[in-house]
FIKOLZA-1660 file (N, C-alpha, C; in steps of 0.1 Angstrom, whole numbers, plus 5000, padded with zeros to 4 digits):
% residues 70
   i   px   py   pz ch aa at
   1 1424 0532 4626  A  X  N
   1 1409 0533 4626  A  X CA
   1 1405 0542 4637  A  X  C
   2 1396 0551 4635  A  X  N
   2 1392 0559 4644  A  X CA
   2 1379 0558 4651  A  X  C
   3 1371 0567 4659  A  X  N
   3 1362 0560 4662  A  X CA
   3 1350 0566 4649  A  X  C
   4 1335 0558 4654  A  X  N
   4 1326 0556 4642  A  X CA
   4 1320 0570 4641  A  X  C
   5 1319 0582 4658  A  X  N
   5 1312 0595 4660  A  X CA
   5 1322 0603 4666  A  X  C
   6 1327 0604 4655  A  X  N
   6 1340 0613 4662  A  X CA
   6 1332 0628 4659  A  X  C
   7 1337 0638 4671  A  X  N
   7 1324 0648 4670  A  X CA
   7 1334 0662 4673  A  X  C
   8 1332 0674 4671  A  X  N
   8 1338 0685 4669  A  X CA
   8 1329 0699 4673  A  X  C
   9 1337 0711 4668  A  X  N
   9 1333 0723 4678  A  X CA
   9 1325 0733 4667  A  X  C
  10 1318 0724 4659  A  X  N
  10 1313 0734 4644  A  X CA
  10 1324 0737 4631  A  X  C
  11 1334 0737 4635  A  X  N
  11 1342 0744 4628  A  X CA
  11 1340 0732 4614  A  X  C
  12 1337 0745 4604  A  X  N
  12 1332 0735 4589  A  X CA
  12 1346 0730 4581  A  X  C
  13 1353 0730 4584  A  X  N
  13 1369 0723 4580  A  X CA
  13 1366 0710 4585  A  X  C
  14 1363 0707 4599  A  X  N
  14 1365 0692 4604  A  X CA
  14 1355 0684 4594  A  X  C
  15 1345 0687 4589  A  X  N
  15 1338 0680 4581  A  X CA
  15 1345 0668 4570  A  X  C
  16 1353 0677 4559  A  X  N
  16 1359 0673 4552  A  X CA
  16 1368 0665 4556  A  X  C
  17 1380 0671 4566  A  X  N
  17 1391 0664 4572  A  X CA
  17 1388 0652 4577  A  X  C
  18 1379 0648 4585  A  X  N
  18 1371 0638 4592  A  X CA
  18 1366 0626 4577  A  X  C
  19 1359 0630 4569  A  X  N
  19 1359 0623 4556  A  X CA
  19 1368 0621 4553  A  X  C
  20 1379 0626 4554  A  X  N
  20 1391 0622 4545  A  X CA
  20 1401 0608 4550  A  X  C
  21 1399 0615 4564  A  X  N
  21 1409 0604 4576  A  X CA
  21 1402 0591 4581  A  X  C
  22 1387 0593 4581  A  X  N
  22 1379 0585 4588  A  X CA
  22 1367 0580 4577  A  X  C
  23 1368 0577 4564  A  X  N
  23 1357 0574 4551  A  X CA
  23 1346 0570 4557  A  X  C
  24 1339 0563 4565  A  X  N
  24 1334 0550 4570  A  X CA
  24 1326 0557 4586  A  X  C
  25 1328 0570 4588  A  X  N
  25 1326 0580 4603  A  X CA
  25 1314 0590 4600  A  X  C
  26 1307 0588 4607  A  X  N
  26 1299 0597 4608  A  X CA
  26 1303 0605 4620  A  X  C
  27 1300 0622 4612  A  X  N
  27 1305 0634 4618  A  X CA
  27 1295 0638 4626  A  X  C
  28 1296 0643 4639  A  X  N
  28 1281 0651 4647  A  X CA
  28 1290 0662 4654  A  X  C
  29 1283 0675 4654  A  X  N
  29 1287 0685 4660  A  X CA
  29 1285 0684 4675  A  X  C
  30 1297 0684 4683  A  X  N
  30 1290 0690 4696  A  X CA
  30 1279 0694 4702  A  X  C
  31 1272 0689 4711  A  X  N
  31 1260 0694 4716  A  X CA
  31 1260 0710 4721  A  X  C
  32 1274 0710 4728  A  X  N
  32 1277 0720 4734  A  X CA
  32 1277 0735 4728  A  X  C
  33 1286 0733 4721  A  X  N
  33 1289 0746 4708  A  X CA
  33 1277 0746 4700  A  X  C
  34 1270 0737 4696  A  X  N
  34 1261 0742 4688  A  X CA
  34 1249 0748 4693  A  X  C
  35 1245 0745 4712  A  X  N
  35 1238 0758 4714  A  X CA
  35 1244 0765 4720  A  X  C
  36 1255 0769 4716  A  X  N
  36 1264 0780 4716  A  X CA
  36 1264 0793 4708  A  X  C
  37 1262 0780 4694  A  X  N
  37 1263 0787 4681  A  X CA
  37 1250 0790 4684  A  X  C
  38 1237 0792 4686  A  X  N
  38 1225 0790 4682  A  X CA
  38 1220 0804 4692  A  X  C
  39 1229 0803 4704  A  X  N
  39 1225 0817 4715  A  X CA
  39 1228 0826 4711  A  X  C
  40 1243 0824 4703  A  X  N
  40 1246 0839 4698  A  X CA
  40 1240 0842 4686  A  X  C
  41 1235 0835 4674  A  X  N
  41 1221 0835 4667  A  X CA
  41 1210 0844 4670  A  X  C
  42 1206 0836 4682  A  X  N
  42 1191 0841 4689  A  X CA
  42 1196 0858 4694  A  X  C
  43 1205 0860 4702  A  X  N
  43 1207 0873 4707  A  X CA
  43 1211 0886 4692  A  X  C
  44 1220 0878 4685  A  X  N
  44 1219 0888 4673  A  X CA
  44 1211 0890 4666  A  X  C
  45 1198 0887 4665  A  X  N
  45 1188 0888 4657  A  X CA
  45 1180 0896 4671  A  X  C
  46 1184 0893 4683  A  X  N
  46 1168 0900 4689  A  X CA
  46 1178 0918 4693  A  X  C
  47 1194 0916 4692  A  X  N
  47 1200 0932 4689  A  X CA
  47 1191 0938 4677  A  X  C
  48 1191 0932 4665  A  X  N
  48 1191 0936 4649  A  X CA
  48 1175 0942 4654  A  X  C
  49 1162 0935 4658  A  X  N
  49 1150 0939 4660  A  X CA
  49 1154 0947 4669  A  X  C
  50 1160 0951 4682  A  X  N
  50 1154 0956 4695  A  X CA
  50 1163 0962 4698  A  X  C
  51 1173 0974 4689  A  X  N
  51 1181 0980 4695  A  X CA
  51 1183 0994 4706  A  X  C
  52 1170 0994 4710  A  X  N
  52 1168 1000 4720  A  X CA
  52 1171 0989 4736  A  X  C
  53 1170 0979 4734  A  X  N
  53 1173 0970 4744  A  X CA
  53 1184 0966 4746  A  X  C
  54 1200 0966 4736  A  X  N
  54 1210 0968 4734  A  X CA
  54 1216 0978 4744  A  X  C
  55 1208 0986 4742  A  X  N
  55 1210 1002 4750  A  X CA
  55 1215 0999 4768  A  X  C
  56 1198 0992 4767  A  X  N
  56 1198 0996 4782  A  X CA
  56 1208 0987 4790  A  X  C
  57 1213 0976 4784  A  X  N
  57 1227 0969 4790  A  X CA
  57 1222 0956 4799  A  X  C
  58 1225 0953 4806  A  X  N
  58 1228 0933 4812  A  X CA
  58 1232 0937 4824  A  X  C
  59 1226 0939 4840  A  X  N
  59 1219 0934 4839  A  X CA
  59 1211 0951 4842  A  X  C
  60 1197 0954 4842  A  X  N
  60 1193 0967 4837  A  X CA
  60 1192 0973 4848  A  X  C
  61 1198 0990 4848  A  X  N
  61 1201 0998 4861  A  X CA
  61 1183 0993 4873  A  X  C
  62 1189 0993 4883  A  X  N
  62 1176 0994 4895  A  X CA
  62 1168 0977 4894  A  X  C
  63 1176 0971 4885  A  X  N
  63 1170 0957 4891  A  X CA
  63 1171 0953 4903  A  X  C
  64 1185 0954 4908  A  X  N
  64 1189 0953 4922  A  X CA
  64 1172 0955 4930  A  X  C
  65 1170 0971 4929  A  X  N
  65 1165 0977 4938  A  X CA
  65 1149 0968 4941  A  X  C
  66 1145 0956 4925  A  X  N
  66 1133 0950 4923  A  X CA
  66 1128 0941 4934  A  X  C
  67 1144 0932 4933  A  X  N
  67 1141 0918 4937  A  X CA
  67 1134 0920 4950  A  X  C
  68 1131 0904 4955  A  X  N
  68 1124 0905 4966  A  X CA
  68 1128 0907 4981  A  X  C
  69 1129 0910 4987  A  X  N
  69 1136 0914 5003  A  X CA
  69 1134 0901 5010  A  X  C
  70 1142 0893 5017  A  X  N
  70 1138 0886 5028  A  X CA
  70 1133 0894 5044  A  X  C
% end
């Protein structure tokens, strides 16, 4: 017997497998991975709209120069 929320990394294989081993289990995805899955989502769609912002790169030249001075 396994446990009743046995929980995994998205990967859509564990779905089935987990049904097969465990009938009686309900499956929940990671909290972790799935807003994992969900940032790289959000970032590939705001490349697809904004590829001029792709460009300018992480973190953007002369930020440094912005922040605040103590």
């Amino acid at each position: 017997m396994g446990p009743a929320k046995p929980g995994s990394d998205l990967n859509p294989a564990y779905g089935a497998a987990i049904s097969a081993a465990v009938p009686q289990a309900t499956h929940h995805e990671c909290i972790f991975h799935a807003l994992q899955c969900w940032q790289a989502e959000v970032r590939k769609g705001y490349r697809e709209q904004h590829p001029k912002a792709v460009e300018l790169g992480w973190p953007p030249a002369g930020l440094a120069e912005l922040a605040p001075r103590p």
